[in-house]
VOGU-3710 file (C-alpha; in Angstrom, 3 decimals, decimal comma):
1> xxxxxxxxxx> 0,000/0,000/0,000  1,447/3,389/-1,028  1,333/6,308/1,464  -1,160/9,157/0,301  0,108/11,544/-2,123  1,592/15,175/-1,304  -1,668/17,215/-2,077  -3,836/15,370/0,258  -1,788/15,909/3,143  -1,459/18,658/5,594
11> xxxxxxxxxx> 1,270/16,805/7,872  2,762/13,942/7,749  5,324/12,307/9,425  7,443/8,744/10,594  5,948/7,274/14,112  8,678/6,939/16,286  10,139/3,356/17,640  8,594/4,250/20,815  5,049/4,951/19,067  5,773/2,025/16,340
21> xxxxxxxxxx> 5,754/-0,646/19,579  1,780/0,510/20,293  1,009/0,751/16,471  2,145/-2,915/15,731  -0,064/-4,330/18,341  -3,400/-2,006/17,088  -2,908/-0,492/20,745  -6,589/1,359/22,138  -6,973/3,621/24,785  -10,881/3,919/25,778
31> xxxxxxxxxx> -12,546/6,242/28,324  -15,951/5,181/28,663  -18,715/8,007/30,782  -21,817/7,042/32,243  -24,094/9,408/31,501  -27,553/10,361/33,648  -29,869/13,150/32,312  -30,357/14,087/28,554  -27,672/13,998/25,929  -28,392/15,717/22,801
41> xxxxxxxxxx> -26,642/13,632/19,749  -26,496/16,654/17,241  -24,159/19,143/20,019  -22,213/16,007/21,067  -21,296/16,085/16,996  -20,950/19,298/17,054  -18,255/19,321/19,583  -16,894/16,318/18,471  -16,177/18,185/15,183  -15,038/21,051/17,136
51> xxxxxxxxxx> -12,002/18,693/19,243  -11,475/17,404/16,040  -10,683/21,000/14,293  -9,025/21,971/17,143  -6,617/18,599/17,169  -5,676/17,825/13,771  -3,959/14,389/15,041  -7,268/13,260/15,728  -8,412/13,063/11,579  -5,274/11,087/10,932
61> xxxxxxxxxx> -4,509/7,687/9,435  -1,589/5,554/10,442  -0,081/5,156/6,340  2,641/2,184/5,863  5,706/3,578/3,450  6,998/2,295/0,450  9,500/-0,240/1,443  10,515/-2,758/3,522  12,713/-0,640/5,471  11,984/-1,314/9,515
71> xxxxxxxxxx> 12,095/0,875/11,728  12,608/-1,608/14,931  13,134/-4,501/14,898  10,086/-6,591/13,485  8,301/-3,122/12,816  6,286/-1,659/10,118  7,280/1,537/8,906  4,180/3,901/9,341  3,631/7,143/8,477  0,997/9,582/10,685
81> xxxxxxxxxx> -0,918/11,541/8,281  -3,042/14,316/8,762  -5,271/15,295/5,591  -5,798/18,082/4,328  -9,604/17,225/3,444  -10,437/15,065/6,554  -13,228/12,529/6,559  -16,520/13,320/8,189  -16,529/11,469/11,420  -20,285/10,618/12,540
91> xxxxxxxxxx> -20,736/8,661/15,945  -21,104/5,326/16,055  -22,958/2,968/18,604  -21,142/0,969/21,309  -21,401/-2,444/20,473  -17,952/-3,887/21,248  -15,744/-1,992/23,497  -12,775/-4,217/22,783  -12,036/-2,342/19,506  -8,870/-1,646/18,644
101> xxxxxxxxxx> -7,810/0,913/16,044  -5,688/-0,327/13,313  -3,373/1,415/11,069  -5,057/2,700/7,976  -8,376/3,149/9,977  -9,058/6,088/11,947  -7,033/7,208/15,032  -9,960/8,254/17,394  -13,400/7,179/17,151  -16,760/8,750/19,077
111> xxxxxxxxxx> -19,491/6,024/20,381  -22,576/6,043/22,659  -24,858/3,533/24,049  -27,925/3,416/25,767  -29,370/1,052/28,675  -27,141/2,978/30,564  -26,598/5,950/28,454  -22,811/5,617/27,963  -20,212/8,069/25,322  -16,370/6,206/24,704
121> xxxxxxxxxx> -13,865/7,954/23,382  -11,521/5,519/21,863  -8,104/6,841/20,750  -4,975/4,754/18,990  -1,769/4,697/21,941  0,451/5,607/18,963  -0,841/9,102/19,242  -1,775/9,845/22,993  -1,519/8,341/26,311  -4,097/8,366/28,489
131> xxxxxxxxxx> -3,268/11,865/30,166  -3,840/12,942/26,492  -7,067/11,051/26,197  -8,233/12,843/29,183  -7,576/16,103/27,787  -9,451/15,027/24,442  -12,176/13,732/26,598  -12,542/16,784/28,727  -12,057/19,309/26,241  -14,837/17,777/24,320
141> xxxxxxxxxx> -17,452/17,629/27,285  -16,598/21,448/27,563  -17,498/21,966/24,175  -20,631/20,245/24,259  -21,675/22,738/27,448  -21,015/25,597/25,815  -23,193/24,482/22,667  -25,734/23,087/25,159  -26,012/26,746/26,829  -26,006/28,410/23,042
151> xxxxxxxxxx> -22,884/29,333/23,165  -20,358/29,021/20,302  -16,963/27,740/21,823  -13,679/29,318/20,722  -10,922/27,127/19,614  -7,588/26,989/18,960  -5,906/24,479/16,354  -3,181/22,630/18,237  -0,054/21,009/16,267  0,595/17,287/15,898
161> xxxxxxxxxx> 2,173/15,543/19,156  5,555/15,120/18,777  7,093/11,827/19,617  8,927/11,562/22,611  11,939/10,782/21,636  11,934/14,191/19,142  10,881/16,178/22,591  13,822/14,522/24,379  16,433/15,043/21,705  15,909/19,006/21,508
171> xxxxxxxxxx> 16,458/18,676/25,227  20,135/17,088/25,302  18,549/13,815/26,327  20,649/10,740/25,045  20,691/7,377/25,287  23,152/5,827/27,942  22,984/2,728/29,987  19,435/0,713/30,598  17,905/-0,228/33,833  19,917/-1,412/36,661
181> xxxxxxxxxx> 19,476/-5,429/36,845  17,557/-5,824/39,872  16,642/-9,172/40,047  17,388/-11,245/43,351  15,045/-13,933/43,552  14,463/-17,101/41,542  11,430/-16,388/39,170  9,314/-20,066/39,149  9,917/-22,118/35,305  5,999/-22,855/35,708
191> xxxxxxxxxx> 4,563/-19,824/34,672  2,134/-20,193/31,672  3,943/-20,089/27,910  3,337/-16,255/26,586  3,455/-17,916/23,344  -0,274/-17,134/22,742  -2,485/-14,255/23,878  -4,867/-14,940/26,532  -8,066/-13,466/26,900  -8,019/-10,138/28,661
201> xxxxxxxxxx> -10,776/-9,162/30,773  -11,276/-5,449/32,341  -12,696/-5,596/36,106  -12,774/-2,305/38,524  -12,981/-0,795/41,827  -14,098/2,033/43,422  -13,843/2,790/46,678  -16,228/4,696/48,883  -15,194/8,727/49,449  -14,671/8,212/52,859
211> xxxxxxxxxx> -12,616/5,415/52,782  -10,487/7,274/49,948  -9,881/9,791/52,152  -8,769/7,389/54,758  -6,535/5,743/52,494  -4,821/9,247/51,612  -4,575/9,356/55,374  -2,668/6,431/55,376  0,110/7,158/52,759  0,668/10,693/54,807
221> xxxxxxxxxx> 0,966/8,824/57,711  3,792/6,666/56,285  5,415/9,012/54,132  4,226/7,305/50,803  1,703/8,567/48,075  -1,515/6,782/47,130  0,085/5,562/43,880  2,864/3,640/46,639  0,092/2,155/48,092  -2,315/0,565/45,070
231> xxxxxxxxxx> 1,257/-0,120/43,332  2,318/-2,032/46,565  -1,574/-3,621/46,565  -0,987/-4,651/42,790  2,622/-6,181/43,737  0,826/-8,251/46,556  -2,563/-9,607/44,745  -0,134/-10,816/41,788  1,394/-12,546/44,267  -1,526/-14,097/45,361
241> xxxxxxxxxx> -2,558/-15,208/42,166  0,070/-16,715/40,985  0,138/-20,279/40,217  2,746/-21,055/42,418  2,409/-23,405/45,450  4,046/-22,148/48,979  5,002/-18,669/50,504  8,413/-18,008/49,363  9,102/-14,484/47,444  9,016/-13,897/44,002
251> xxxxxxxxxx> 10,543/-10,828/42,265  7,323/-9,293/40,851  8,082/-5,941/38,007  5,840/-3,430/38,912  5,795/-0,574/36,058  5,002/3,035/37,103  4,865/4,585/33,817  6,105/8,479/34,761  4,261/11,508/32,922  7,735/13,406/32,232
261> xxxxxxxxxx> 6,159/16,521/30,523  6,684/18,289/33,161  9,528/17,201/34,291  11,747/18,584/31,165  13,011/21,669/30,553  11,218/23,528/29,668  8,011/21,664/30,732  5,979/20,111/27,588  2,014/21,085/27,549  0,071/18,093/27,143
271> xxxxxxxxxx> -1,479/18,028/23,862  2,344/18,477/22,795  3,269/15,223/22,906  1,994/11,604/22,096  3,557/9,234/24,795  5,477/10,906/27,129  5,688/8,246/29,838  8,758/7,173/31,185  8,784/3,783/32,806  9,970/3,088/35,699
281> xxxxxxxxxx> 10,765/-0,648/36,153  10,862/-1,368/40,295  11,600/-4,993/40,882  10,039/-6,809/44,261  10,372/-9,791/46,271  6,575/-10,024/47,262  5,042/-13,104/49,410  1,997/-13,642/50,060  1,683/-11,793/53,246  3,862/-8,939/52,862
291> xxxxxxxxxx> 2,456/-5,972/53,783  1,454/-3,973/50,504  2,341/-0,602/52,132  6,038/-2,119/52,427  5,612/-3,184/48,861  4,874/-0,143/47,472  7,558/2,336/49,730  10,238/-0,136/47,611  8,812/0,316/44,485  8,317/3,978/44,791
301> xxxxxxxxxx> 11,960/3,932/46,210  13,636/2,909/42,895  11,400/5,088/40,812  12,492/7,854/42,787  16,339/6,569/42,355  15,749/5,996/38,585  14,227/9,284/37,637  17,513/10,551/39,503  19,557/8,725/37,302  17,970/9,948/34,141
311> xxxxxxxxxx> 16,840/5,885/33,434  12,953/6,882/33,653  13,653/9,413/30,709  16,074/6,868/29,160  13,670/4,200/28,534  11,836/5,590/25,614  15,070/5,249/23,993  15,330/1,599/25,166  12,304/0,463/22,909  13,856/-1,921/20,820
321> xxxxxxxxxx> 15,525/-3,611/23,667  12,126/-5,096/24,409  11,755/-6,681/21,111  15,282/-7,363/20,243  16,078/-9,269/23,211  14,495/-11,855/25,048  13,568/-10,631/28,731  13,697/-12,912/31,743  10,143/-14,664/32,179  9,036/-12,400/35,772
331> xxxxxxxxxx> 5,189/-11,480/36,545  4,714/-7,896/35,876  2,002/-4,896/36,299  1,257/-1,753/35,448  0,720/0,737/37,286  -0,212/3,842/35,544  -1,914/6,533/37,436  -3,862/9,722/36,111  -4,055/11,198/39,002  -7,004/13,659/40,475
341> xxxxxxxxxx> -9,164/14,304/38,043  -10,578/18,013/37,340  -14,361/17,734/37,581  -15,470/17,002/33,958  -18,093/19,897/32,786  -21,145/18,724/31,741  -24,578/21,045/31,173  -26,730/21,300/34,313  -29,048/18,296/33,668  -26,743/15,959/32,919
351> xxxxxxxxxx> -24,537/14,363/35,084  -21,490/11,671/34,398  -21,938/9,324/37,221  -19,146/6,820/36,610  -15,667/6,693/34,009  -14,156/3,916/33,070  -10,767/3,243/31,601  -9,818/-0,078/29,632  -6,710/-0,530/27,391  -6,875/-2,862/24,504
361> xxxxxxxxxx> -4,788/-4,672/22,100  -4,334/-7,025/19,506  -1,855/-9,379/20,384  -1,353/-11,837/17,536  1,296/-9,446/15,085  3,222/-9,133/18,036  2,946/-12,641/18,765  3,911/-13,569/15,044  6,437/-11,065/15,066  8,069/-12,689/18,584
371> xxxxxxxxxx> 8,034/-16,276/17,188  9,809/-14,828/14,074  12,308/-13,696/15,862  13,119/-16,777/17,800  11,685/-15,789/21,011  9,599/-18,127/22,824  7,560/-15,394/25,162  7,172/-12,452/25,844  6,364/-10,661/29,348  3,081/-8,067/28,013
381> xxxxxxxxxx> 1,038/-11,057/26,806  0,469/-11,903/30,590  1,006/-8,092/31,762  -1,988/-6,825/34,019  -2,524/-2,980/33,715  -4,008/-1,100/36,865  -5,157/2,437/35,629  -5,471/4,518/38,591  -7,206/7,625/38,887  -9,478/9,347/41,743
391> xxxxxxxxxx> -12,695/11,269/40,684  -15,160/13,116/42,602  -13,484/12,209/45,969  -13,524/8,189/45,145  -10,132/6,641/44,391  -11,159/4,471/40,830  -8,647/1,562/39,505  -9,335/-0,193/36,372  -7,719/-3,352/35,889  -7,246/-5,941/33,290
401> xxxxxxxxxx> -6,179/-9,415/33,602  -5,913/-12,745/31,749  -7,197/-15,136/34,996  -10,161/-16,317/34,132  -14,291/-15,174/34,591  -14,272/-16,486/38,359  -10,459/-15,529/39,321  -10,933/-12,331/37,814  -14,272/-11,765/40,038  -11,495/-13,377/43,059
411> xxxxxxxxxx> -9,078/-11,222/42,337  -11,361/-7,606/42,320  -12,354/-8,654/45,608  -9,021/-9,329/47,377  -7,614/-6,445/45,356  -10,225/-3,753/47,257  -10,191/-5,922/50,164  -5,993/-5,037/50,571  -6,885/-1,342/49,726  -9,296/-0,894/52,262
421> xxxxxx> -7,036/-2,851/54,887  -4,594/0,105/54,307  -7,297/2,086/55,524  -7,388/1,369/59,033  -4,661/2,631/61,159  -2,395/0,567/62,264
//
């Protein structure tokens, strides 16, 4: 397939390694609102086409380029393309949220349901991450408020995200040496074969205001931050899950993906760059019992030490490690948190009453492209992603996970159950 020609474009140009890993696996960010109260269809269009306007990334195509040329290894070569003459973009209905947005298919999509009245904003990861989202997602709820109360919004056209490693580059940032190797115990041989995607099914939990408030309590009280605690909560219910007999420890990688923008100098706005979320890798000897608060002071410990070190901002430029080389077979999570939410503005009558976050992907190129290589797994196919956020008072985390319909149910439960043990003071 040959990229569009010149005159149809407005901007175009290569994805990135770093946004090249989320296009090859059709990577889908979705923020799904519960809606009460009346929701007029024509203004949600309206200021879907105003976002739109005002976001020119969100009208593009992911174009492969003539060649063969990769640019990672196993890789397509894509091209982002904004058009000059974009396609109308009318809402569809919600009738599978575990879409995923391909290249040469839109980048965002607009959907609503009834029975509850639900609107999803779905967006490709090779453009935003979920900070970015959020800002789509909000910016479009103020839009429709302002039609809604007959006024016309004013908008201003934003440019294209940058990648991150473009941002980094203008800011002296260079690749040097990867994580530190912090693996001390014995990871179990048992663990099922990533050689096939499981299913992946998206649970949550929500915790009462109060008892968010007493959790936030809690990390004062120990010197820790509420991320610490649900990361050290995450650490300890993989743990529990595991399909490993006995109590010993086993190094569990829990992710803290780090929103650098403001972090670099100078600061990057949001809608200025796709992906910029530094990893942070903490490794964890967890057993069954440990205390999750413990759990989480360690792993916020090393993020702290690796942002220090400049890894954190490092490991967008450590991409192709991750598909070049085989990694060592250890359970890992994700812990990525949004953080406090700004109250979404919505008109008068109409309330959002619950948001939901889910992440999805399609597995089997990256599979394919794995086995190709000679690898026989590979750590994200059993990867369960915590997305963390607190709205309206009430600490939210969305979680996916491959255990099955009944373990999954298990695993929500002792999952809230450890959060509101951290609760209590003790």
């Amino acid at each position: 397939m040959k990229p569009e020609t010149s005159p149809t474009r407005a901007f175009a140009r290569p994805l990135s390694s770093f946004e090249s890993y989320f296009a090859v696996t059709s990577a889908t960010i979705w923020v799904t609102d519960e809606v009460v109260g009346p929701l007029d269809l024509d203004r949600l269009r309206a200021a879907w086409d105003l976002v739109r306007r005002a976001h020119p990334v969100l009208t593009a195509r992911l174009v492969p380029t003539d060649g063969d040329e990769e640019s990672v290894a196993g890789l397509r070569r894509l091209e982002l393309v904004v058009p000059a003459r974009p396609e109308t973009a009318p809402i569809g209905r919600i009738d599978d949220e575990t879409l995923t947005l391909g290249a040469g298919g839109p980048v965002a999509r607009l959907s609503v349901g009834t029975d509850p009245t639900r609107v999803a904003l779905a967006c490709h990861h090779a453009i935003a991450d979920g900070r970015l989202v959020q800002f789509w997602h909000d910016e479009l709820w103020s839009y429709y408020t302002e039609l809604a109360a007959g006024r016309t919004p004013a908008i201003r056209p934003h440019p294209v995200p940058r990648s991150p490693e473009a941002l980094l580059g203008e800011r002296g940032v260079v690749r040097t040496a990867g994580p530190p190797n912090r693996l001390g115990h014995a990871t179990p041989t048992n663990l099922p074969s990533g050689r096939a995607a499981p299913p992946v099914r998206w649970r949550q939990v929500r915790l009462r205001a109060a008892d968010t408030t007493a959790l936030l309590a809690t990390a004062r009280r120990r010197g820790q931050t509420v991320h610490s605690l649900v990361a050290g909560v995450a650490g300890v219910a993989t743990r529990r899950f595991l399909p490993i007999e006995g109590d010993r420890p086993i190094d569990i990688n829990v992710v803290s993906p780090v929103d650098i923008r403001p972090r670099l100098d100078p600061p990057v706005p949001v809608w200025a760059g796709t992906n910029i979320l530094g990893m942070a890798n903490a490794v964890v000897a967890v057993d069954p019992g440990s205390d999750p608060a413990d759990v989480g002071a360690v792993v916020t410990g090393q993020l702290a030490a690796d942002l220090a070190a400049g890894v954190v901002h490092q490991s967008f430029l450590h991409m192709a490690d991750t598909v070049d080389r085989p990694r060592p077979l250890v359970p890992r999570t994700i812990t990525t948190n949004l953080g406090v939410l700004a109250p979404t503005p919505t008109p008068l009558e109409t309330t959002i009453t619950d948001l939901r976050y889910a992440l999805r992907f399609d597995w089997a190129p990256l599979v394919a492209m794995m086995t190709a290589a000679g690898h026989t797994d590979h750590p994200l196919l059993r990867t369960s992603v915590h997305m963390i956020h607190t709205r309206a008072g009430r600490l939210g985390v969305d979680f996916s996970t491959s255990l099955s319909e009944e373990r999954a149910d298990r695993y929500a439960a002792e999952f809230e159950a450890l959060l509101l043990g951290l609760t209590t003071p003790g």
